[in-house]
C-alpha positions, 0 to 999 in steps of 0.5 A: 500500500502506498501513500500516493494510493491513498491520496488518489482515493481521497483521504486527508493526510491524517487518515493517510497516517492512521491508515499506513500506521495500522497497516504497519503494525499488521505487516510486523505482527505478519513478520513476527509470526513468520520469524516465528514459523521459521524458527519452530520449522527449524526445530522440526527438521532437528528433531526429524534429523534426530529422528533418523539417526536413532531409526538408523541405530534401531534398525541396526539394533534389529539386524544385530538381534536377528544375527544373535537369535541365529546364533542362538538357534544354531547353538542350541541345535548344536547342543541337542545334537551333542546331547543326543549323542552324549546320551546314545553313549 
């Protein structure tokens, strides 16, 4: 909005004022909440990146327990084999 606009539509230049005043404070409550924005979003993107790097550990995690739990059948196969064999002697 400019004053010249203003002035075209016929408004003394105290109405101008108030006018171009009231617009200025809606422009810095419209900055203000962006800054605001900007920053929340910021924190966002943070805590997704957090996010992904304890997905990454967990899913690492999870492939480590699977390898354990493989190991840990094998073992007690192995020990039933031995045991059948301990007992047949």
């Amino acid at each position: 909005m400019k004053r010249d606009q203003l002035k075209d539509l016929g408004l003394s230049d105290d109405q101008i004022k108030a006018v171009m005043d009231i617009n200025g404070e809606d422009i810095n409550k419209a900055k203000s909440s962006n800054d605001e924005m900007i920053k929340e979003n910021e924190a966002l993107k943070l805590q997704l990146s957090e996010r992904d790097k304890d997905f990454a550990k967990l899913k690492k995690t999870a492939k480590d327990n699977e390898e354990l739990s493989s190991s840990c059948k094998t073992c007690k196969e192995n020990t039933s084999r031995i045991m059948i064999i301990l007992l047949k002697n």
